[in-house]
N, C-alpha and C positions, 0 to 999 in steps of 0.2 A: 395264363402265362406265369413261369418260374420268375421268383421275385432274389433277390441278392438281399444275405440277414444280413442285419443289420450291423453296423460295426461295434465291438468289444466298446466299453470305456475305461477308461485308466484312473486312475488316484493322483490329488495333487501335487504338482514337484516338488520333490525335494530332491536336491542334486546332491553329488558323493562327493566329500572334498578327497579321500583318501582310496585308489583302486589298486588293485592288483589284476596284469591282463594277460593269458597266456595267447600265444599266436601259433600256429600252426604253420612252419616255414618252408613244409608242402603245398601251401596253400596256394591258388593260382593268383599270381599277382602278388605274391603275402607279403614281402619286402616294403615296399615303393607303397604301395595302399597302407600297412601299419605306420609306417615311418607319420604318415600323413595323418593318420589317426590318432595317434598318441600327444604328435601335434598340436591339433585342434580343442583335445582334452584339456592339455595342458596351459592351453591357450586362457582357456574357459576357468582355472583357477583350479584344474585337479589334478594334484601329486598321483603319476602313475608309477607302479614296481612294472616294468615287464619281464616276461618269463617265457623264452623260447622254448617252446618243446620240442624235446629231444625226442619222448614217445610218449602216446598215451598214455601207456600203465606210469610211465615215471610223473607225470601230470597231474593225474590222479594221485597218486603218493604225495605229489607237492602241495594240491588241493586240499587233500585231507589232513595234513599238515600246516596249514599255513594261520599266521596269526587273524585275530580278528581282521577287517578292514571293512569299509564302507560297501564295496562292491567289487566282485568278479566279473571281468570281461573276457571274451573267449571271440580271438577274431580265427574265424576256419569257415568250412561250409558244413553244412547240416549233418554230419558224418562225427565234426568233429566234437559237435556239441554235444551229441547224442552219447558219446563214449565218454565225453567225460562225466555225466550226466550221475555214475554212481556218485561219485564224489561232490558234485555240485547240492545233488539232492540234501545232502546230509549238510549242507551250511544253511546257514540263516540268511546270508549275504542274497541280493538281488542280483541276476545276473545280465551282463551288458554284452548284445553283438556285433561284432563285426562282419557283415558277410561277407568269406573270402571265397566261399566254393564255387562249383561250377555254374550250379545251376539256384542254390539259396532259395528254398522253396520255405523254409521253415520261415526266415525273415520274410519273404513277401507275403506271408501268410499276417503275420503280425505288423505289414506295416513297414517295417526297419527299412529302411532307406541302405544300396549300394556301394553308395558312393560317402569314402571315408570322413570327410567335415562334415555329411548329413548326418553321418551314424553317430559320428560324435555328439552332434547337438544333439538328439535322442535321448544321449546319457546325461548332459550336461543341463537338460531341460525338467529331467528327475522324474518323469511319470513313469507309473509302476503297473504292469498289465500283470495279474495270474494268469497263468496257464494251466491244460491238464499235460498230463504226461501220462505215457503207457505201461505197460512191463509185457513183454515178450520171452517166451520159455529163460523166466528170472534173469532178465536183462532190461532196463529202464530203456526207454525211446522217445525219442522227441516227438514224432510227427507220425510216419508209417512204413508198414510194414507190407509187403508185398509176394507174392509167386506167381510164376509162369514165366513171360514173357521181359517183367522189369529186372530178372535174373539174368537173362542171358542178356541183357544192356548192359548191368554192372558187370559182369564179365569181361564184358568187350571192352568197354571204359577202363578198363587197366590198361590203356596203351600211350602214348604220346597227344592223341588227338582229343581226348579231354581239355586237356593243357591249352593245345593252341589252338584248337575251334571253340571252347566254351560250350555253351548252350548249342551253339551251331552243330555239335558232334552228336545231339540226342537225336534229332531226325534219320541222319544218316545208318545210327542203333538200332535203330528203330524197325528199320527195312532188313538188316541185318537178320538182325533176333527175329524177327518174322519168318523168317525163311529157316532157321535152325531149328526153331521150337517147335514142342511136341506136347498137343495139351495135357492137363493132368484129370484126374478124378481125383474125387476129392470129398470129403464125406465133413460139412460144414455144420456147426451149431452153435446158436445164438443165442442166450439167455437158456440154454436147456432143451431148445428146439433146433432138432436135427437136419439136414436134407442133404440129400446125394447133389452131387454138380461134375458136370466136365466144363472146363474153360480154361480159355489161356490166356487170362490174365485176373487173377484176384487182388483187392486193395483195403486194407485195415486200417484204420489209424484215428491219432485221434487230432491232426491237423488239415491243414484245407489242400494243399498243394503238394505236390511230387512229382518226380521223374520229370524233372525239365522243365514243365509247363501242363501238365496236367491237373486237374482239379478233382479232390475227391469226393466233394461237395459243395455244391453252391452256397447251402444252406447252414454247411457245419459251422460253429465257431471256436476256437480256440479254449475255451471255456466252457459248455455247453455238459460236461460229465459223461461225452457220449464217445464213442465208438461209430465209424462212420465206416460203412463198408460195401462196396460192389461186387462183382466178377461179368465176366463176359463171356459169353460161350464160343467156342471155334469155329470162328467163319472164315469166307475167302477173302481177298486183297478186298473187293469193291464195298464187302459189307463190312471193312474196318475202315476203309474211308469215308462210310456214312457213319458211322459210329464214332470219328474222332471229332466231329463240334462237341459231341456230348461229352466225351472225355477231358477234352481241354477246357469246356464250361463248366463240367459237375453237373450237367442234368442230367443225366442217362439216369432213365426211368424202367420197371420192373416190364418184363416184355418183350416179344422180340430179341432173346439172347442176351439180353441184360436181369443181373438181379439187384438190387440195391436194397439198404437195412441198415438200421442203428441198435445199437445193446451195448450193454453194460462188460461182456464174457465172450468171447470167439474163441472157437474150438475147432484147429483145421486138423484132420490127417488125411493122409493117401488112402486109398479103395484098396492098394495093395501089399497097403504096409511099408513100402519102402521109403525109405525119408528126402525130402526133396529141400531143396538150399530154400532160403527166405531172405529177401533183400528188407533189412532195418536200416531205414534214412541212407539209402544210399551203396548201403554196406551189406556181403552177404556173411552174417554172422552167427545165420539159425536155421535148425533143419527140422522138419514137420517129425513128429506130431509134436504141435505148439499148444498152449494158451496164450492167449494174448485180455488182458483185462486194463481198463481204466482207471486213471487217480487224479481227480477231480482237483483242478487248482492248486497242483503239488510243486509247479516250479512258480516263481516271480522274476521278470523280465522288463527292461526298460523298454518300451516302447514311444507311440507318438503320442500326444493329447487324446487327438480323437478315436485312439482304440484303447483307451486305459481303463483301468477301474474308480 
């Protein structure tokens, strides 16, 4: 029987008296849930700057710019962190989340509590988790990275019904993209080791959760230096609804149309050469032929007691 690892642990608290927190005013809910966050901070004895952003790359310019302070917070969903992610990298600061997205796969990976006075106390509480972080054809990523089938999701998710169903809108995607897609081949290498694949759905990364409520590992952690990686081969309806406990769990095991593997280096391209989109945290911002490699404990993040370092 598949066993769930263990959880991360954190470093002792020390809370930030002085933050600066950008919000993303796209964000679903990002009004009313910040207002309420900055709140509870504030409550707790921390001078917060906030900083609407206008757009990412200006965010980034303001990140890269900005004076010392105690810690960066970033209330958005997994999309947004990820992008700001150049410029975070390059501070010292720890950085604090909010989760405002749809589906916040990054936060539930680590912990981080939804709802704005839990997320608060997280920061307020001062424990400090490393994480790794990825790089994708020279773009940093939070969590992962995807093609096939999580492609034509984020597609569709460009419309109103993200917004007002939430989470409730991935199922529906789900059926959707199924019925559009068209699998790929795909010529995969792992640490230097090659192999051919068709499947229509592949998943890289180096966190635990994505696409709504999927799991990319039961087993991965947050920290771990690895690369955690699936694919699925093309089946019909009935054999992707035996196959989704194991998706939604992280057990899918090598066999029967599944392949699973962890490495340090992944190397995807097409059998045909033509470049195919790749959904990064959510976002599609890269088109095959990719590297994708690991950077071991390269961000730090407030998290809870019991996932800290």
């Amino acid at each position: 029987m598949s066993q769930s690892a263990p959880p991360e642990s954190t470093s002792g608290g020390h809370p930030p008296t002085k933050v600066d927190c950008f919000i993303n005013p796209n964000a679903r809910a990002a009004q009313e849930m910040a207002e309420t966050f900055i709140e509870a901070l504030e409550q707790a004895g921390i001078d917060v700057t906030v900083h609407w952003m206008s757009s990412c790359e200006q965010a980034l310019d303001d990140i890269a710019n900005l004076p010392e302070t105690d810690a960066i917070l970033v209330g958005g969903g997994d999309g947004t962190v990820s992008g700001l992610l150049p410029a975070l990298l390059e501070r010292r600061e720890t950085i604090g989340i909010l989760p405002l997205g749809t589906a916040n796969d990054f936060a539930r990976g680590a912990g981080i509590p939804t709802t704005p006075q839990a997320a608060a106390k997280v920061i307020s509480e001062g424990h400090r988790l490393s994480v790794d972080t990825g790089l994708v054809a020279d773009r940093p990523f939070l969590n992962v990275a995807s093609l096939g089938i999580s492609v034509e999701i984020a597609s569709l998710h460009e419309d109103r019904a993200k917004k007002l169903l939430g989470r409730f809108a991935y199922p529906i995607r789900w059926a959707e993209a199924w019925h559009k897609h068209r699998p790929l081949k795909l010529k995969i290498t792992t640490d230097g080791k090659s192999r051919r694949a068709r499947c229509s759905l592949l998943a890289v990364g180096c966190g635990r959760h994505y696409g709504g409520g999927l799991t990319l590992d039961e087993q991965a952690q947050l920290n771990d230096g690895m690369l955690h990686l699936y694919y699925v081969a093309p089946r019909n309806a009935l054999h992707w609804l035996w196959f989704l406990p194991g998706l939604w769990r992280g057990t899918l095991k090598d066999g029967d149309g599944a392949h699973t593997g962890t490495a340090r280096k992944v190397t995807i391209e097409t059998a045909s050469g033509r470049a195919k989109k790749v959904n990064v945290d959510g976002e599609i911002v890269a088109r095959t032929p990719i590297n994708i490699t690991i950077r071991p404990q390269s961000l730090t993040i407030f998290a809870p007691a019991e996932r800290s370092n």
